[in-house]
C-alpha positions, 0 to 999 in steps of 0.5 A: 108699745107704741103711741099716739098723741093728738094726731089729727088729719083731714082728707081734703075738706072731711076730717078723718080724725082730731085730737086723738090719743091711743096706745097700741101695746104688747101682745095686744092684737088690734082689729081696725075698723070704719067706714070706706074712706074713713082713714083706716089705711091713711092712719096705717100709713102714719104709723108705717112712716110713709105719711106725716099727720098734720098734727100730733106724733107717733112714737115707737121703740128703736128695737121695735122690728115692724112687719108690713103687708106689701100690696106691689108686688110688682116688685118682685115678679121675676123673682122666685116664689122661695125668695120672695119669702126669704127677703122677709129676712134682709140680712139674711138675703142679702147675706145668701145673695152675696155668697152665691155671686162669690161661688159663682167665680172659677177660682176664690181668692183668699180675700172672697174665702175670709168674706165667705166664712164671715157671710156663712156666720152670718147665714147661721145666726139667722139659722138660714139652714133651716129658712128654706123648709120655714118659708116652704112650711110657711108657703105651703100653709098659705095654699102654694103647691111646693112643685110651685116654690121656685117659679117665679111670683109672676106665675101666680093670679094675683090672690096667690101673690097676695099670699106670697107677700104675706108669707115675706111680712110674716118670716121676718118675724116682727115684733108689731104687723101691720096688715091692711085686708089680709084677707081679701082674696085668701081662700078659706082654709088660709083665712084660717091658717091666718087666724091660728097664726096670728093668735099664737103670735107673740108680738102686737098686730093691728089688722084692717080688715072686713070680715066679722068672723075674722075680727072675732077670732083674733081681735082683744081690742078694736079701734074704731074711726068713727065721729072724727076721732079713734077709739079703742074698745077691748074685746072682739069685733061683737063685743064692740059692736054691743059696746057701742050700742050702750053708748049711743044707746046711753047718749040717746037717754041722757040727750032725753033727760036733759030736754026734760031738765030744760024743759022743767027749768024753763016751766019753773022760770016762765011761772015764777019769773014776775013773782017778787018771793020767787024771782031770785030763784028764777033768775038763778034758773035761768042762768042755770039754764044758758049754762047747760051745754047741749049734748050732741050726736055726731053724724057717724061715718058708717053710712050703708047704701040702700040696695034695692034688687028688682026684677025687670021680669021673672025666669022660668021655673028652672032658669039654669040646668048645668049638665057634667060640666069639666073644665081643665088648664091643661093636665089641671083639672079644676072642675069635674062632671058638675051637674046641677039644676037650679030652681027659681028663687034659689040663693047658692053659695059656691064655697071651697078652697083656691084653684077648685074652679069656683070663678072659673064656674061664673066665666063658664056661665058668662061664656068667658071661657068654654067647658073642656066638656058637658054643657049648661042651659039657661031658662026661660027669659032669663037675665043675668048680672055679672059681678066679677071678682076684678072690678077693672074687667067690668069698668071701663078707664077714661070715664067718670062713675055717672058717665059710665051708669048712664052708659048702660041705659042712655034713654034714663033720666038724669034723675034716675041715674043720680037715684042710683047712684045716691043709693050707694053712697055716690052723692054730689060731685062723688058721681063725677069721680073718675073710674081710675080714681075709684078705691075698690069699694067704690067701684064694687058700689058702682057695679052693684048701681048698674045691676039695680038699673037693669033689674036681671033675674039671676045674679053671678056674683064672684066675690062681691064682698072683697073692699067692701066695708062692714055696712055694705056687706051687711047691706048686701047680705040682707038685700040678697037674702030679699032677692026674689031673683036666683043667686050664685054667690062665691065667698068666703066670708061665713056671716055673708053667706049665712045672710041669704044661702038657701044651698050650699055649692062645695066644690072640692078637687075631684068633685062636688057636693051640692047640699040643699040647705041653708049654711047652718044646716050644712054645718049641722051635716057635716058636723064641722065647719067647713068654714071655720075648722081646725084640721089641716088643708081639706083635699090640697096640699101635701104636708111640708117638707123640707125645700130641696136645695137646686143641684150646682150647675156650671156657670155656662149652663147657668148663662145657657138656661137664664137665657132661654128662660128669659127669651121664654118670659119676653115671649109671654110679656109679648103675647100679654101686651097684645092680650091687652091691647085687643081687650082695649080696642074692643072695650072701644068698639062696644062703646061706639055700639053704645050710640044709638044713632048707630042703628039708624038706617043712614049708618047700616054700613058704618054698623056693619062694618062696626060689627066686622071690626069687634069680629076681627078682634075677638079672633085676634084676642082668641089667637093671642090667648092660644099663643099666651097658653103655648108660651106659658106651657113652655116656660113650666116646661123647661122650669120643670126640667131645669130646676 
């Protein structure tokens, strides 16, 4: 059990939270939730020991092993993936570690054979023999192919790393997991594989997380931070939701019942008052009455932004048709033969698991990346808005949340500009927030600012409900749903999607399935859902099996392929810091075509040359990223052969 007492802490001049008493106890798992920047993971990191609350304790068990979602996993990028999941354990690395050094030598010592019998000991109490299948079992379960379990961490988008890290948190078999957004960037057979996990856990878990049906499907109890204080309701996320309701509801009554009190006492006292048979009784009134303490609501933290989605103008009547589009990363294959002819109007939810190319689709339509083959065309007067999966691609660092909106539109007002950006959530000195101080949320408000401020007629949004709190998705979804515009969403997130879908995009490996419909008609279909099923992994991975340990190899060959692998990984970093640095100076160079004084007949040179400068670059970037894919080729290569 662990417990908290009369904990209290602030976040500058905002109260998080005061005077709060709670218990987390066994095999409870606890769903926390509360607006963005209520202190939901300040809170996490109290419990966690990495930060001191300005009053009150935490107290937790000795024997209490605690289990913690990593979020660097820039820690372990050289790493193999099997590995990283093994340190869960440390003992049991640590011990694994040391016996491959000792076997490395050419002679042993009878010192290095005793310390090798202790180390295999302790290899067997933590039935390390098996580890390897658990983790590659555990690994395979989260979605990662098992040709994939010894390339190292730095191999994988950053969705896949998450994964990986929540493998390593899971293996080390905690008694009490502490997870913050586990699902963010988990495709929707793992968010499943995470349910079914963490309902058949034995220990406590307590889980930050914004996905309804995610809280639904594992929470008995939930602690809410709202009104400065924490409070825990038992049941799921919907039964919480009717509970607090009753409150408020409740509160509201009492609040009524009480002004009609002091407005009858008052009546009586002002009737009575001058009347010498009836002063007595009015003056006892009286006290009775600057006795009676007000009941107050306080002002919840759970503020939803005011989306409002205009359209500057609308598109054709068919504003995208997409013609046997496929789209490969070598012999990868991500889509296959996808054709599609959108109507005006159309709300398309793209759905399906990890690596089928759902926001490989949006880059193809951005013109980000090329299709390997067919074509799409836009429609008549089409006008499109991006909302890519990584804010960082679309918010420029070194400017503030008001400097970068304006930047979008310089002829605006000061007032429009801050309209906006009060719309979500962005007030007072909020708009002079840095962009690198941005949490995600934030900055998913920001972008969602510059797409009512250019009113486009077709929106690509890539994940948007990803840090997104509980208000704003509900916002987001009810907005959507208004939208006279056309929408293709990718999300895994089942109540959003059944929000404002009007079709249903499967993509699958080896193909498609695009069903006219909204979600609830595409369940009733396929009668099943999709995004809530019990089977195994839908078109993917193979069943687990046992991890194949590495054949022995001699110390010179060892040094020999460490060598080449590491001139092969010092290439990729090489290409990746040139990546970088052209993506930086051309972000500089469509700021400078920001300035309107640029296309001034005095600047026709000072423009053209401009304009040759973003050129050059954008090949240079084209030659590095064809440089980057060359090296990573290589390296998968000799991993394959080599492992």
């Amino acid at each position: 059990m662990i417990s908290v007492s009369n904990l209290g802490m602030h976040f500058g001049e905002q109260v998080l939270f005061a005077d709060v008493t709670f218990q987390l106890n066994p095999g409870n798992r606890y769903g926390l939730v509360g607006a963005n920047g209520s202190g939901k993971s300040t809170l996490i990191k109290i419990l966690m020991g990495q930060v001191s609350a300005e009053t009150g304790e935490v107290s937790l068990p000795n024997s209490l092993k605690v289990g913690v979602l990593q979020q660097d996993h820039f820690a372990y990028e050289k790493h193999a993936i099997l590995d990283v999941v093994l340190q869960g354990k440390q003992g049991l690395w640590d011990a694994m570690v040391e016996k491959e050094k000792i076997l490395e030598y050419s002679e042993i010592t009878d010192e290095m054979g005793h310390r090798l019998g202790d180390l295999e000991t302790t290899i067997a109490d933590y039935d390390g023999y098996q580890a390897e299948a658990d983790a590659g079992e555990m690994l395979i379960g989260l979605g990662i192919l098992e040709k994939q379990l010894r390339d190292p961490l730095s191999s994988l988008s950053g969705g896949y790393k998450l994964r990986v890290l929540l493998a390593q948190c899971l293996f080390g078999d905690p008694d009490f997991l502490l997870l913050d957004e586990p699902t963010n960037h988990l495709d929707l057979d793992s968010i499943h594989w995470l349910e079914g996990y963490l309902k058949q856990f034995k220990g406590s878990s307590l889980v930050i997380s914004h996905d309804q049906h995610f809280l639904n499907s594992i929470c008995t109890h939930i602690l809410d931070i709202d009104y400065e204080t924490i409070k825990t309701y038992p049941g799921n996320y919907q039964k919480f939701l009717e509970a607090k309701e009753l409150e408020r509801s409740q509160k509201e009554a009492d609040i009524v019942r009480q002004e009609k009190k002091k407005e009858d006492l008052q009546q009586f006292i002002d009737r009575f008052k001058a009347k010498a048979s009836k002063a007595r009784q009015a003056g006892s009134r009286a006290k009775q009455l600057d006795k009676m303490e007000d009941i107050a609501i306080k002002r919840s933290s759970r503020i939803a932004p005011n989306f409002i989605f205009a359209l500057e103008r609308p598109s054709g009547k068919t504003p995208l048709t997409v013609r046997n589009i496929s789209k490969s990363f070598g012999e990868k294959k991500v889509i296959q033969n996808l054709s599609l002819e959108l109507e005006r109007g159309k709300k398309i939810a793209v759905i399906g698991p990890n690596g089928v190319g759902k926001s490989t689709l949006l880059k193809i339509l951005m013109e980000e990346l090329n299709p390997t083959e067919g074509e799409f065309e836009w429609g008549h007067e089409v006008s499109v808005g991006y909302f890519s999966q990584d804010h960082h691609d679309l918010i420029q660092k070194g400017t503030t949340a008001y400097e970068w909106l304006y930047s979008f539109s310089p002829s605006e007002t000061i007032g429009t500009i801050r309209s906006l950006l009060a719309r979500v959530l962005f007030s007072g000195d909020d708009v002079h927030k840095a962009s690198s101080t941005l949490s995600g949320g934030e900055s998913g408000r920001l972008i969602f600012s510059k797409l009512m401020l250019q009113k486009p007629n077709f929106l690509l949004l890539d994940e948007p409900t990803n840090h997104m709190d509980l208000e704003t998705i509900d916002a987001l979804g009810k907005t959507l749903a208004n939208y006279e515009g056309t929408v293709i969403c990718v999300s895994h997130d089942r109540n959003f999607i059944e929000a404002f879908a009007t079709d249903i995009l499967e993509l699958k490996h080896g193909g498609f399935e695009f069903f006219h419909g909204s979600y609830p008609e595409y369940l009733e279909k396929q009668g099943k859902d999709y995004l809530d099923r019990t089977g195994k992994l839908k078109d993917s991975q193979p069943k687990a099996a046992p991890v194949k340990k590495k054949n022995l190899l001699s110390n010179q060959d060892r040094r020999k392929n460490k060598k080449e692998q590491n001139r092969l990984e010092r290439n990729i970093k090489t290409q990746e810091s040139k990546i970088s640095e052209f993506e930086e100076k051309i972000a500089h160079v469509e700021k400078l075509l920001l300035d309107g004084s640029l296309y001034e007949a005095s600047n026709k040179i000072k423009l053209g040359q401009t304009i040759a400068d973003k050129q050059t670059l954008e090949g240079k970037l084209e030659h590095s990223m064809e440089a980057w894919e060359t090296a990573q080729e290589q390296l998968e290569k000799f991993q394959a052969v080599n492992s």
